[in-house]
N, CA, C and O atoms as a GROMACS GRO file, in nm:
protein
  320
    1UNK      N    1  -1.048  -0.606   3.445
    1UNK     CA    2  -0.975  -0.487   3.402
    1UNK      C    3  -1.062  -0.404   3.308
    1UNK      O    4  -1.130  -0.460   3.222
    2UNK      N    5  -1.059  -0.287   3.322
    2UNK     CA    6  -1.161  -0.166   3.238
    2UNK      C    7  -1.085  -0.126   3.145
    2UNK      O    8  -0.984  -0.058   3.158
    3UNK      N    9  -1.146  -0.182   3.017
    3UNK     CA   10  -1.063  -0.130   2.862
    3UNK      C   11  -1.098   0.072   2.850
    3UNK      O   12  -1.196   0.137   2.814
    4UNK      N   13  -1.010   0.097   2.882
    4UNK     CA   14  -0.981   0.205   2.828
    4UNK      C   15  -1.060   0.288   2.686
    4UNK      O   16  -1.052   0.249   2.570
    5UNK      N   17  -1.128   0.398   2.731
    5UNK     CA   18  -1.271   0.417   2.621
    5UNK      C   19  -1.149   0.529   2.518
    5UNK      O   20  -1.040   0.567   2.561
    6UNK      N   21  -1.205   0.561   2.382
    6UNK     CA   22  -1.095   0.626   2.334
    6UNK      C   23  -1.223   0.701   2.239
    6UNK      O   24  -1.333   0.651   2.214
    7UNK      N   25  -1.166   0.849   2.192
    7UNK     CA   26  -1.260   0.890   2.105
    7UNK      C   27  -1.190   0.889   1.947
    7UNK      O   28  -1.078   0.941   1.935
    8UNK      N   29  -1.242   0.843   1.854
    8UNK     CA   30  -1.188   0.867   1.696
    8UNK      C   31  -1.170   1.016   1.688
    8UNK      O   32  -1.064   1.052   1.638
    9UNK      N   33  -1.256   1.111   1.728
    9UNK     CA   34  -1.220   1.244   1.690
    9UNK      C   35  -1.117   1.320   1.764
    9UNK      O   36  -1.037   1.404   1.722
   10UNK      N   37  -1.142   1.259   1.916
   10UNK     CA   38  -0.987   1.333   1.996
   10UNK      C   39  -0.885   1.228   1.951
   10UNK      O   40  -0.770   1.271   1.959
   11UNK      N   41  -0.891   1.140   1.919
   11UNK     CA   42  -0.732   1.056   1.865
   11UNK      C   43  -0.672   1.110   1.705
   11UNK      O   44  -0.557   1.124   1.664
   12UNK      N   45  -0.822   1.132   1.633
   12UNK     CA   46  -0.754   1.160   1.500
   12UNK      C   47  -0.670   1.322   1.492
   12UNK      O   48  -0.581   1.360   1.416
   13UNK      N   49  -0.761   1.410   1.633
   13UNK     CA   50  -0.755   1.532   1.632
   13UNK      C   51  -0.557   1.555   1.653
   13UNK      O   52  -0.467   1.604   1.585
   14UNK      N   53  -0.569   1.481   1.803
   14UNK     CA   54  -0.443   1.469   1.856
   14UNK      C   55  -0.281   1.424   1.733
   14UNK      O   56  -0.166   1.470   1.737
   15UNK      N   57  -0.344   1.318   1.634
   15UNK     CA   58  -0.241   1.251   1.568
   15UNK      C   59  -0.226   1.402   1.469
   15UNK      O   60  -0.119   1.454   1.439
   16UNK      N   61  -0.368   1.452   1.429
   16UNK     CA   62  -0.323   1.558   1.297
   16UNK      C   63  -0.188   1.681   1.371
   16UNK      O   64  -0.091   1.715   1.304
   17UNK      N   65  -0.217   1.737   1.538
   17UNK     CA   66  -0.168   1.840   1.542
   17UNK      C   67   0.003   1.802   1.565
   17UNK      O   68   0.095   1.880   1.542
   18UNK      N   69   0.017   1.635   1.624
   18UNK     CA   70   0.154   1.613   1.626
   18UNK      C   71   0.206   1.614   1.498
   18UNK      O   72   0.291   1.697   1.468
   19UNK      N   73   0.160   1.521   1.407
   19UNK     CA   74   0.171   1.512   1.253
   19UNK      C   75   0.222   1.661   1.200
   19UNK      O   76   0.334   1.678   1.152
   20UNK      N   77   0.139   1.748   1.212
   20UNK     CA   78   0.172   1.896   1.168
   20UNK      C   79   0.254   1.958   1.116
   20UNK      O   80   0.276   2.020   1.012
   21UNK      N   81   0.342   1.906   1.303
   21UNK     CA   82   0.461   1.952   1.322
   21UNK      C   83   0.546   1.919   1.273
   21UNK      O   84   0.651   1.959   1.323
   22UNK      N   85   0.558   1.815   1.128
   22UNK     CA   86   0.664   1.727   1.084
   22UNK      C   87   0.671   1.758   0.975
   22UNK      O   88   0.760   1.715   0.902
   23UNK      N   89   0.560   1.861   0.923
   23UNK     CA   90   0.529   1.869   0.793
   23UNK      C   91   0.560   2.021   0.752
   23UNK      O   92   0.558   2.115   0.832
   24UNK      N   93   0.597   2.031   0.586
   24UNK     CA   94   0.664   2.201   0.544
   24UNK      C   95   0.535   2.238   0.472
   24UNK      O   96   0.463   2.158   0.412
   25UNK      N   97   0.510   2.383   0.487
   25UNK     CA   98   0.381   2.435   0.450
   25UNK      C   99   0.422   2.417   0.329
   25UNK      O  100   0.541   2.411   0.297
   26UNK      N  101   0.292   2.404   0.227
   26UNK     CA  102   0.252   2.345   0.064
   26UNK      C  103   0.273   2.195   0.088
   26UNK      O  104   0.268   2.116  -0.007
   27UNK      N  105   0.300   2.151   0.225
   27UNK     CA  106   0.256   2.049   0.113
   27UNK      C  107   0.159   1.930   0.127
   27UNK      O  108   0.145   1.880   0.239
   28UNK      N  109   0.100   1.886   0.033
   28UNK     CA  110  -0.049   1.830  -0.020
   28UNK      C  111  -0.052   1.647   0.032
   28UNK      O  112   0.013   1.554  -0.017
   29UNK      N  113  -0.116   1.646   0.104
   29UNK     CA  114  -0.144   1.487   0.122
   29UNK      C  115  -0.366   1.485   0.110
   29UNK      O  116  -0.438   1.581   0.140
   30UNK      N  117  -0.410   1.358   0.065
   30UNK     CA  118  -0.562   1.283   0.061
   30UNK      C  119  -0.586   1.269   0.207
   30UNK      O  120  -0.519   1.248   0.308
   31UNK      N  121  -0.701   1.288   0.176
   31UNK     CA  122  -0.754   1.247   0.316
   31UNK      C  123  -0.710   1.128   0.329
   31UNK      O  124  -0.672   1.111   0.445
   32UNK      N  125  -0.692   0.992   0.231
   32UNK     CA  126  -0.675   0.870   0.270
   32UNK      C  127  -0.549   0.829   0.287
   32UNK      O  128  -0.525   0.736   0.364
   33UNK      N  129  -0.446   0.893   0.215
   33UNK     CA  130  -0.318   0.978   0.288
   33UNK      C  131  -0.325   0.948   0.380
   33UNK      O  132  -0.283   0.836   0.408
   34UNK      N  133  -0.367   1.008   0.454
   34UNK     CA  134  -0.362   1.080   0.610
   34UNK      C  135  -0.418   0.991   0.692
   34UNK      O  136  -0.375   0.987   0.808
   35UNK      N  137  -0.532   0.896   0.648
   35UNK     CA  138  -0.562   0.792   0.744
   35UNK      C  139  -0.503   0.691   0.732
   35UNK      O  140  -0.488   0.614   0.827
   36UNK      N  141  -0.444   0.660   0.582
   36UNK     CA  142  -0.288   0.552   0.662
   36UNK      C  143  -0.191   0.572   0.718
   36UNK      O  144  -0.109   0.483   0.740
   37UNK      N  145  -0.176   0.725   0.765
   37UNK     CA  146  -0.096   0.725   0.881
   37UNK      C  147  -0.089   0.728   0.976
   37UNK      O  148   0.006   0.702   1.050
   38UNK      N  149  -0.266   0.788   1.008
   38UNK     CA  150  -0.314   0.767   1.150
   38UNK      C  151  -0.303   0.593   1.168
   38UNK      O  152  -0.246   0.541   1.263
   39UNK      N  153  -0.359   0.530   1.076
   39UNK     CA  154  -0.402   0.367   1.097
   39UNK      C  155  -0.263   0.343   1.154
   39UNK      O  156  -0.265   0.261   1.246
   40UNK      N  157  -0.121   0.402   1.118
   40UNK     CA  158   0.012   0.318   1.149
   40UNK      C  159   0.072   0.416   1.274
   40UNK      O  160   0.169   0.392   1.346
   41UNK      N  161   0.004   0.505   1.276
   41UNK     CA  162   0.021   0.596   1.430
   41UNK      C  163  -0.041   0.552   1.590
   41UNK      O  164  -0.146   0.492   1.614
   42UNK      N  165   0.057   0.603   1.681
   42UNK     CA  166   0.020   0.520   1.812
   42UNK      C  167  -0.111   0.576   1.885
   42UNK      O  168  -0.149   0.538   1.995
   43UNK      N  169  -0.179   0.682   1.795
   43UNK     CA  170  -0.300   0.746   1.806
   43UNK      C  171  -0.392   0.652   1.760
   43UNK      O  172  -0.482   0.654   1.844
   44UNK      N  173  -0.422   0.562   1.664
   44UNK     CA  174  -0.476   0.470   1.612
   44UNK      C  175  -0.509   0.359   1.740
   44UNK      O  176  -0.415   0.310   1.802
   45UNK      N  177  -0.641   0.327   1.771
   45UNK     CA  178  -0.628   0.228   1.851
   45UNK      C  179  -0.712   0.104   1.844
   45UNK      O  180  -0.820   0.117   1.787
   46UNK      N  181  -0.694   0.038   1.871
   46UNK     CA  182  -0.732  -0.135   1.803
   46UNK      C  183  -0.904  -0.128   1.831
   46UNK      O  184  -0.978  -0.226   1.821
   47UNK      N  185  -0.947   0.008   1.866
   47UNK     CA  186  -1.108  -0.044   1.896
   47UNK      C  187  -1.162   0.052   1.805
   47UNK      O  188  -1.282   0.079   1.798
   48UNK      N  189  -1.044   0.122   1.709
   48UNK     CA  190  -1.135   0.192   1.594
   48UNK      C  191  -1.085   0.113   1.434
   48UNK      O  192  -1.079   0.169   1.325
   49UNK      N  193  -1.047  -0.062   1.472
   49UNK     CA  194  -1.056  -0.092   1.367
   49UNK      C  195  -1.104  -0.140   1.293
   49UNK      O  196  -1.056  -0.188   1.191
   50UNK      N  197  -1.270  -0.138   1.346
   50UNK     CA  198  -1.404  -0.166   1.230
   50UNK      C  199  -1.457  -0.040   1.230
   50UNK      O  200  -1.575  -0.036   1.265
   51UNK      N  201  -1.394   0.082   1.197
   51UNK     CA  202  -1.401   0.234   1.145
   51UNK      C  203  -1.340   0.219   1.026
   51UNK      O  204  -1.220   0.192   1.026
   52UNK      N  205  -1.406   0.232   0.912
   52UNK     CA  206  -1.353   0.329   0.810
   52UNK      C  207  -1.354   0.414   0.711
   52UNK      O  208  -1.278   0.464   0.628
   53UNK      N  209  -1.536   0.414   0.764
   53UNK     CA  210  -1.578   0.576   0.672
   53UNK      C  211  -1.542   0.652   0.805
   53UNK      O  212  -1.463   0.746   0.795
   54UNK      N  213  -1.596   0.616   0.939
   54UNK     CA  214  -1.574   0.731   1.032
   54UNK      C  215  -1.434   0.820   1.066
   54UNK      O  216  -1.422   0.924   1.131
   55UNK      N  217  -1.310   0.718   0.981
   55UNK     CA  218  -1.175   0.784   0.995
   55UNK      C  219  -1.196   0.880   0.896
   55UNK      O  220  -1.185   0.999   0.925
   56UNK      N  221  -1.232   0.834   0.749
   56UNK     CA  222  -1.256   0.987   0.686
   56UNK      C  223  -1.279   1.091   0.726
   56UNK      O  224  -1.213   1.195   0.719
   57UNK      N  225  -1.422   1.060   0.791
   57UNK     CA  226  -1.483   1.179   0.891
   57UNK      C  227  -1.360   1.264   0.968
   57UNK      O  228  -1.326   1.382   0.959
   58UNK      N  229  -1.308   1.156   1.047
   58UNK     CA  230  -1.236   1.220   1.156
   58UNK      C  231  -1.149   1.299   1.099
   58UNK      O  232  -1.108   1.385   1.177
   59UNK      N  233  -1.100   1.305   0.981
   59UNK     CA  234  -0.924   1.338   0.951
   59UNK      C  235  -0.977   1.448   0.918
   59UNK      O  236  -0.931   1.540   0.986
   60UNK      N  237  -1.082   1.490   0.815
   60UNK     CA  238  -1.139   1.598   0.800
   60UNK      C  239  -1.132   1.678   0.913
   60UNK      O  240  -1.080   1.787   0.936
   61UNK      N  241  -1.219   1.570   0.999
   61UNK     CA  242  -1.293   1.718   1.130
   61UNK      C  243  -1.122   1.774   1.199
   61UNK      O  244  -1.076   1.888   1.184
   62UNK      N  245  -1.076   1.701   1.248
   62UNK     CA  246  -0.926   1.718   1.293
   62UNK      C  247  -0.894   1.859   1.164
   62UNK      O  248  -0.906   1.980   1.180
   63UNK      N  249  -0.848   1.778   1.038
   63UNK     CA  250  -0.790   1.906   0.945
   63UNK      C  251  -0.907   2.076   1.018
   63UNK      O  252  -0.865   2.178   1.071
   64UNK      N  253  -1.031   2.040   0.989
   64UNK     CA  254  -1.074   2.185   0.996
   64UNK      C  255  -1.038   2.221   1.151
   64UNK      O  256  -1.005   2.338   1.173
   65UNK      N  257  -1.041   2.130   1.258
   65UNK     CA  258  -1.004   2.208   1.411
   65UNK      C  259  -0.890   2.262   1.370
   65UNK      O  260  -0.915   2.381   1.354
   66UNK      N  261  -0.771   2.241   1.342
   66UNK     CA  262  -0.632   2.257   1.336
   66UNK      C  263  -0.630   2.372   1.303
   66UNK      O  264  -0.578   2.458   1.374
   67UNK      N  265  -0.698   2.403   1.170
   67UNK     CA  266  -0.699   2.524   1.158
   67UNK      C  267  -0.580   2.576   1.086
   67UNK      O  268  -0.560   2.697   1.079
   68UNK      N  269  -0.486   2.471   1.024
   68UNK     CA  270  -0.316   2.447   0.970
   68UNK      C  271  -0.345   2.433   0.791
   68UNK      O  272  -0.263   2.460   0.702
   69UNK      N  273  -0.488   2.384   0.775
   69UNK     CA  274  -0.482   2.320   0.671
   69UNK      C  275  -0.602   2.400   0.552
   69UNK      O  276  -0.702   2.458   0.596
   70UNK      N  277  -0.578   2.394   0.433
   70UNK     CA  278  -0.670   2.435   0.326
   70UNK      C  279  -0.694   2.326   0.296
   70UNK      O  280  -0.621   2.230   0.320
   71UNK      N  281  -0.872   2.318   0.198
   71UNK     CA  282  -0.888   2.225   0.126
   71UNK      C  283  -0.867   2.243   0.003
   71UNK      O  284  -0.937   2.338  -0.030
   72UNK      N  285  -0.820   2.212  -0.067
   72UNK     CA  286  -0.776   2.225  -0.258
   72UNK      C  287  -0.860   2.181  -0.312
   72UNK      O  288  -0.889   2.245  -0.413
   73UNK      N  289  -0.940   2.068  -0.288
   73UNK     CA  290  -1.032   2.009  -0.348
   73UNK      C  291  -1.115   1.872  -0.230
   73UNK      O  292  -1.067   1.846  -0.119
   74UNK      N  293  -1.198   1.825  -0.268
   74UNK     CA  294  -1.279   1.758  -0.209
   74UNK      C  295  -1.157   1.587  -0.165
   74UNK      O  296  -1.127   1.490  -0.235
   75UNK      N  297  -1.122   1.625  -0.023
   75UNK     CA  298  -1.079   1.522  -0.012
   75UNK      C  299  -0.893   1.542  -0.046
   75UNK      O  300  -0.819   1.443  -0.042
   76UNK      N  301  -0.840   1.684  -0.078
   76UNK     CA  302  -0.741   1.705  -0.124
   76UNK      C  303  -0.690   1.830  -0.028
   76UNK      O  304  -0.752   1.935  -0.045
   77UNK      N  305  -0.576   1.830   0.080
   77UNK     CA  306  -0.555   1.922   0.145
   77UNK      C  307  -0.436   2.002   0.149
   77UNK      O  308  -0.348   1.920   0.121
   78UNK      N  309  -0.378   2.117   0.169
   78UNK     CA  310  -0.285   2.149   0.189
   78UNK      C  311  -0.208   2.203   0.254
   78UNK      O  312  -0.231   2.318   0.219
   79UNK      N  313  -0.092   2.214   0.359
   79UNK     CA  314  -0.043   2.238   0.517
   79UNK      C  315  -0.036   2.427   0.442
   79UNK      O  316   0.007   2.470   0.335
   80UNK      N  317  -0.106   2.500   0.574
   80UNK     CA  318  -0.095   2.653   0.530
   80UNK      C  319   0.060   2.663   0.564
   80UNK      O  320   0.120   2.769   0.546
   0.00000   0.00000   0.00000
């Protein structure tokens, strides 16, 4: 059986824009925030779990695609 290949940046991308939608503009979650919710989201998948500077990475790159989000500070974001 062929394990299924998955990308960290299209999974983290995908979890930020559903996530989004749940959320009221102002308001402020951490990047690390945000990757314990990807980690407990069905976007999260068991072959990115010896990732965990690259989830930083990802949540970032996701926040700037989205295009939803400001940064306040390094690592500190906020829903436009």
């Amino acid at each position: 059986m062929l394990k299924e290949k998955y990308s960290l940046n299209a999974e983290t991308l995908n979890f930020i824009t559903e996530f989004e939608k749940t959320v009221e503009s102002g308001k402020v979650y951490t990047t690390q925030e945000l990757v314990d919710l990807f980690e407990k989201s069905p976007f999260n998948k068991e072959q990115f779990d010896t990732y965990k500077k690259p989830k930083n990475n990802s949540i970032w790159y996701a926040l700037k695609r989205s295009g939803n989000w400001t940064m306040l500070k390094r690592g500190v974001y906020q829903k436009k």
